[in-house]
Backbone as ProteinMPNN parsed JSONL, in Angstrom:
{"seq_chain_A": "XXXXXXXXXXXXXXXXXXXXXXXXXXXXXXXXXXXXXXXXXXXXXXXXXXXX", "coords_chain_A": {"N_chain_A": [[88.431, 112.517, 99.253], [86.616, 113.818, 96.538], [83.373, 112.856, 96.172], [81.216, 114.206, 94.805], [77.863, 113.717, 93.546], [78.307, 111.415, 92.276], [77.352, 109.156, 93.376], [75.111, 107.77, 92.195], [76.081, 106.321, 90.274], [77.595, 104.231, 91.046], [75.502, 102.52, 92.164], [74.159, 104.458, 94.297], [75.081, 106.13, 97.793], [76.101, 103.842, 99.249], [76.53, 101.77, 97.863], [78.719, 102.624, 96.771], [80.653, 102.652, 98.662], [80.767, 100.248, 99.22], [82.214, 99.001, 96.993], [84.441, 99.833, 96.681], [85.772, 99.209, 99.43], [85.877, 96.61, 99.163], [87.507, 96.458, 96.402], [89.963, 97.047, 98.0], [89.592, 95.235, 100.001], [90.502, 92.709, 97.934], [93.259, 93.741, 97.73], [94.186, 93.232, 100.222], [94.551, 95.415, 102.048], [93.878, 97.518, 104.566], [91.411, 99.957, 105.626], [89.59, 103.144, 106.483], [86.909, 104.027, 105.957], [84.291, 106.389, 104.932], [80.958, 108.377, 103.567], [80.084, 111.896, 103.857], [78.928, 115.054, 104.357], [80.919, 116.487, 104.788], [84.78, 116.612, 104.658], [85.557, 116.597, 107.236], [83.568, 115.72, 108.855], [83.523, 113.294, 107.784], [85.624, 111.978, 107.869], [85.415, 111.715, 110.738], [83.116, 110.226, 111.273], [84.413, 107.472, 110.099], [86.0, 106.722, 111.126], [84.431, 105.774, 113.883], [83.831, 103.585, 116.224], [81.361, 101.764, 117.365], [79.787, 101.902, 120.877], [81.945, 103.02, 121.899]], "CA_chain_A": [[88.062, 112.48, 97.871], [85.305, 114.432, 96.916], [82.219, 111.986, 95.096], [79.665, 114.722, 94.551], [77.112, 113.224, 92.843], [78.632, 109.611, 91.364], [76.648, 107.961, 94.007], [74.271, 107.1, 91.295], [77.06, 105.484, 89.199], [77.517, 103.128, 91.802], [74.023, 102.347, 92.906], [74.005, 105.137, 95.442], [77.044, 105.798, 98.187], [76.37, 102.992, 99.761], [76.993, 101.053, 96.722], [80.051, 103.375, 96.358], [81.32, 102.431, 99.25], [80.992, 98.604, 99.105], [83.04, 98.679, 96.239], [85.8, 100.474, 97.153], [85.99, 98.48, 100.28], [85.888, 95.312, 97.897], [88.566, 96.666, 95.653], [91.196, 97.133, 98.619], [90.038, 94.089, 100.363], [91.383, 92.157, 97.607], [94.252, 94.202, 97.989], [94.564, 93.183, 101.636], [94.369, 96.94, 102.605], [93.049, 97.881, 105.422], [90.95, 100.755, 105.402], [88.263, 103.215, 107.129], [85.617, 104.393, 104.537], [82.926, 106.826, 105.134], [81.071, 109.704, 103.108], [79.331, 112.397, 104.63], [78.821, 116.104, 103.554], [82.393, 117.087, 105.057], [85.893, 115.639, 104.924], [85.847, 116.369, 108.908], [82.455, 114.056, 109.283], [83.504, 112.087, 106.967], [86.857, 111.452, 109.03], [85.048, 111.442, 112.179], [82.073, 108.73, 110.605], [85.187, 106.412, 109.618], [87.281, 106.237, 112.883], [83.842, 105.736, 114.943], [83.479, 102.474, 116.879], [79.765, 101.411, 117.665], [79.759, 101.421, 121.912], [82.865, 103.691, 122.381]], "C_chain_A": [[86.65, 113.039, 97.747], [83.9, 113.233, 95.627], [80.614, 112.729, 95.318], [79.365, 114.275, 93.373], [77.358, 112.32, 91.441], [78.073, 108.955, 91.873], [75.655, 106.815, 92.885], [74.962, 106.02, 90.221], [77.109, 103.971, 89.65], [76.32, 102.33, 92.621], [73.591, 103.136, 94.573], [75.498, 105.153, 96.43], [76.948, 104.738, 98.952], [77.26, 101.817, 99.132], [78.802, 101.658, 96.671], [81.236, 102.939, 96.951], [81.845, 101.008, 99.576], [82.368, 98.225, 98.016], [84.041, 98.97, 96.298], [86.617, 99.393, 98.534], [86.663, 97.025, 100.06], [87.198, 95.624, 97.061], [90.13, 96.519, 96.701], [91.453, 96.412, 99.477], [90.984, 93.189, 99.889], [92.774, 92.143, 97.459], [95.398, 93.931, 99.374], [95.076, 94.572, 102.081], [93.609, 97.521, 103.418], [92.577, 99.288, 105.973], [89.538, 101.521, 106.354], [87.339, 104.004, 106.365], [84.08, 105.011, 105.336], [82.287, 107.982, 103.989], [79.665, 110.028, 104.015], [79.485, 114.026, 103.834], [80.239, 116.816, 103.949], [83.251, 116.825, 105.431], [85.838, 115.755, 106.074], [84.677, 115.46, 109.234], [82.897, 113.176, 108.782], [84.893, 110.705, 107.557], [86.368, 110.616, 110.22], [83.908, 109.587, 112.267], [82.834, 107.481, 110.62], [85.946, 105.518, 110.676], [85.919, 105.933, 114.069], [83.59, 104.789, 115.317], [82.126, 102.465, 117.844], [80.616, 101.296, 119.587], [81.04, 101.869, 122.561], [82.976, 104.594, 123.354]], "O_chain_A": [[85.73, 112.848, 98.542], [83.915, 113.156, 94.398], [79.52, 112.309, 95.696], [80.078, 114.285, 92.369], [76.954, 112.372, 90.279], [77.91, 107.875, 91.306], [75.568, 105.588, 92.84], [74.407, 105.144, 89.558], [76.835, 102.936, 89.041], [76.476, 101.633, 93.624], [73.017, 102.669, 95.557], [76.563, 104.591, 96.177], [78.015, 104.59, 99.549], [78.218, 101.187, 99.579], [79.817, 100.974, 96.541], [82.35, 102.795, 96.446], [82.94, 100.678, 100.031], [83.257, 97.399, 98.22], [84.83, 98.145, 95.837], [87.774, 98.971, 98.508], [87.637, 96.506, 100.607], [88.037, 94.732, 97.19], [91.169, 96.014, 96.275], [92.561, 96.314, 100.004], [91.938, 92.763, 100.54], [93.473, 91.166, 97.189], [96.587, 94.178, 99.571], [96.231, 94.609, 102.506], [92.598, 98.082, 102.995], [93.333, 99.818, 106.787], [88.643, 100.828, 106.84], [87.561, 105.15, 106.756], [83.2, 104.441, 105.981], [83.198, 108.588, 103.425], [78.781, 109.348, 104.536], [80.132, 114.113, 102.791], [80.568, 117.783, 103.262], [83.215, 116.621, 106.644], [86.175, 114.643, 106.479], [84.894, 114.447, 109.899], [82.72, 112.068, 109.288], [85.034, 109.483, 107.616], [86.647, 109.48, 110.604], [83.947, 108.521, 112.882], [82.286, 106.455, 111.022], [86.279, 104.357, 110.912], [86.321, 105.845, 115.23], [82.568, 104.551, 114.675], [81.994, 103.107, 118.886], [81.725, 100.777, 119.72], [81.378, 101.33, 123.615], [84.069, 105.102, 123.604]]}, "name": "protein", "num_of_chains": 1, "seq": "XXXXXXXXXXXXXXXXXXXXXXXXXXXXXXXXXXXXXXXXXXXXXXXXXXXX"}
């Protein structure tokens, strides 16, 4: 999904991303959420496990 420049909507993408996260928790949806400047980082950012 592309969210050029809504970050601000949401209090930045961090914000962006909390909420989204939040929305599909309650969903019980389990999900990997990143943004970055290109759907392939943004892939790679999502699937990355700290100590892999």
């Amino acid at each position: 999904m592309n969210v050029t420049n809504i970050g601000a909507l949401f209090g930045g993408e961090s914000g962006l991303v909390r909420q989204i996260l939040g929305l599909l928790r309650k969903r019980r949806i389990a999900a990997y959420v990143a943004i970055a400047p290109t759907a392939g980082s943004a892939w790679a950012l999502s699937r990355y496990v700290a100590g892999c």
